[in-house]
C-alpha atoms as one frame of an Amber mdcrd trajectory, in Angstrom:
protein
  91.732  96.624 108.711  94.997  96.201 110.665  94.392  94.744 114.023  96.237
  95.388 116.842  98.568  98.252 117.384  99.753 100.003 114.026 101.998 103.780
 114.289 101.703 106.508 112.148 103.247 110.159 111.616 100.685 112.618 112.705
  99.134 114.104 109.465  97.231 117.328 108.759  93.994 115.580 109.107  95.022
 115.082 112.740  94.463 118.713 113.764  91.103 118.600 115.649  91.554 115.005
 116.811  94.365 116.652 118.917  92.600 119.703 119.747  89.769 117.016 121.159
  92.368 115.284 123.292  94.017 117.616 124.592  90.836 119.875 125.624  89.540
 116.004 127.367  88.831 116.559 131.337  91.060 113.447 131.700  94.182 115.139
 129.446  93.822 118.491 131.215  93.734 116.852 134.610  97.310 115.522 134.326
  98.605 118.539 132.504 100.767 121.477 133.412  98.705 124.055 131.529  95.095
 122.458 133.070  93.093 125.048 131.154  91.247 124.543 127.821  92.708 125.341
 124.764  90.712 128.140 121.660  90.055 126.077 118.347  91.871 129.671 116.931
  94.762 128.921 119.671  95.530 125.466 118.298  94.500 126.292 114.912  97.767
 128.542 115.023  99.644 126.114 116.823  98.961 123.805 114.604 100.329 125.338
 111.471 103.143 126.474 113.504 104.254 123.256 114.117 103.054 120.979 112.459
 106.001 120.414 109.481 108.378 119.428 112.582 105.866 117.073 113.982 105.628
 114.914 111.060 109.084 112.591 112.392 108.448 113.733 116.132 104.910 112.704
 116.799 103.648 109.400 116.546  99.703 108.435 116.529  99.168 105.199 117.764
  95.833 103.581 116.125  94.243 100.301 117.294  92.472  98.487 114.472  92.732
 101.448 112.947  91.162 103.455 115.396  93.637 106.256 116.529  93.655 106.043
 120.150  96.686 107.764 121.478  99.924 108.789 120.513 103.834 108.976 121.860
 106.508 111.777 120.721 110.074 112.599 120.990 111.016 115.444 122.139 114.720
 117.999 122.170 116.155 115.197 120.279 120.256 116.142 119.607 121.156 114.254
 116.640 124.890 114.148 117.659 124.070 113.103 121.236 121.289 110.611 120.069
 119.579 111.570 123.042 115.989 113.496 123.745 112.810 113.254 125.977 109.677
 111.142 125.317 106.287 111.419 126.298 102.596 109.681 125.771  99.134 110.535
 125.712  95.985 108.135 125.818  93.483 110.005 123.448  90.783 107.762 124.695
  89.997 105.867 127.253  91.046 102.272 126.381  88.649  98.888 125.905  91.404
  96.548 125.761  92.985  96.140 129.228  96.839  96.960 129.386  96.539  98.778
 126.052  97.502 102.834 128.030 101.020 100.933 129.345 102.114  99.901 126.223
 102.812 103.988 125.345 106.047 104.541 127.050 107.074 100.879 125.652 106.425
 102.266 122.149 107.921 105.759 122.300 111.106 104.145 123.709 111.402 101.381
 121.610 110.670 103.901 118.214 113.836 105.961 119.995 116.186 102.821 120.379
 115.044 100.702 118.047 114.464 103.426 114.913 116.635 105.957 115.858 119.346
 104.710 117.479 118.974 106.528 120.773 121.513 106.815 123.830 119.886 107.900
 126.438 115.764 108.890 126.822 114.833 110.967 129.500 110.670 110.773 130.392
 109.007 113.204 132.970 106.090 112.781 134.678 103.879 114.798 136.981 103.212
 113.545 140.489  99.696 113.953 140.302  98.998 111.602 137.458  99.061 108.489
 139.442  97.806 106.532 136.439 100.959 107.153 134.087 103.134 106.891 137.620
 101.841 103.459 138.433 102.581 102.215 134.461 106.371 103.347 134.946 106.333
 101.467 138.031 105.431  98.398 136.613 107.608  98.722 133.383 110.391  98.791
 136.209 111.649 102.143 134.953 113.739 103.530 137.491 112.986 107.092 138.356
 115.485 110.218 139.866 114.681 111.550 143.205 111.512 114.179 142.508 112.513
 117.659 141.362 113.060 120.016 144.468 111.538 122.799 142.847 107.855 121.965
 142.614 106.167 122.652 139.104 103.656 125.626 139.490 100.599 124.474 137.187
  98.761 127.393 134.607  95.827 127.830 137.533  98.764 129.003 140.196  98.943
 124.493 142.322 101.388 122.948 142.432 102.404 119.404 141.758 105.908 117.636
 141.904 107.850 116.384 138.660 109.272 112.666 138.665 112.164 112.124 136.004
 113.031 108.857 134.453 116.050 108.171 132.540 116.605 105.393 130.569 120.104
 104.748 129.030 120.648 102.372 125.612 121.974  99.524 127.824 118.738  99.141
 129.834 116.515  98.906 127.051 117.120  95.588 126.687 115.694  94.819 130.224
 112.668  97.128 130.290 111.424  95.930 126.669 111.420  92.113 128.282 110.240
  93.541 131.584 107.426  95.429 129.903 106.408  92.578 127.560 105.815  90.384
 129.840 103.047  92.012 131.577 100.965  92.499 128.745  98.486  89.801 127.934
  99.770  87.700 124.527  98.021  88.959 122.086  98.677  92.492 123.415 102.537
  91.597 123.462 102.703  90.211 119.666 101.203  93.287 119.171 103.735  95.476
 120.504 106.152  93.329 118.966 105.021  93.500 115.514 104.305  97.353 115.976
 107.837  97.994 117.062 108.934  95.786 114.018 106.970  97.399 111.170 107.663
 100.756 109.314 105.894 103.926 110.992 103.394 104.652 108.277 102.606 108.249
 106.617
């Protein structure tokens, strides 16, 4: 067993454990398409696109247990820029363990692939994900005028966080330090190892 936080690609094998996420209450909830997704609907989605997934989507296990998972998103490869964004598969034992997510998807961007600028979106309504960015002490843009019209016809706003290489630095130490220790090696060691296959 590896304790702690270990990353992997997504693999094929991962197909319904994504279909179960995102058709969770709690997933749904804080998503702009609220409705529950056909095992035929994903099944094609799936095998769509699944061969660019395999560098773009990242399944975060704890001791071994995948639990989550972080991607990145309309990366340009000249620009080194793209968008991340994070997921909690299940709902977490281990205090602090959901706000390590954007930590991890921006460190993989910075510290793997050499990333410029990350740019992180988040819905108004999910006040859980809203409250971890405020801690990290990423800085968000004024919210989107235009409000974002949900699949079931609401509405919600859209908050926009962009984080630029030279803060990195700053938000990694902010973001450590709230974690508990062994949580924080953790992250450390997660962020230093190879993303497994």
């Amino acid at each position: 067993m590896t304790p702690g936080i270990a990353l992997r690609q997504v693999r094929e094998d991962d197909r319904w454990l994504l279909w179960g996420w995102r058709n969770s209450q709690r997933i749904r909830r804080v998503s702009t398409n609220g409705d529950e997704i056909s095992r035929d609907t994903h099944q094609k989605w799936f095998a769509t696109n699944f061969p660019r997934m395999r560098d773009a989507t990242i399944i975060v296990q704890w001791n071994d247990v995948a639990v989550g998972w972080f991607q990145i998103e309309s990366w340009d490869d000249v620009a080194r820029t793209g968008e991340w964004g994070v997921g909690m598969g299940v709902v977490p034992a281990t205090p602090g363990l959901g706000g390590t997510l954007p930590l991890l998807a921006l460190g993989h961007a910075f510290e793997r692939l050499d990333a410029t600028m990350m740019t992180g979106r988040v819905l108004g309504l999910n006040d859980n994900m809203l409250a971890i960015m405020n801690r990290l002490r990423i800085a968000s843009e004024p919210p989107v005028a235009e409000p974002r019209v949900r699949a079931d016809g609401s509405t919600t706003t859209t908050v926009r966080y962009r984080v630029p290489a030279e803060d990195w630095a700053p938000v990694r130490e902010n973001g450590l330090a709230l974690f508990p220790t062994a949580l924080r090696a953790s992250v450390v060691a997660a962020l230093a190892s190879e993303v497994a296959s």
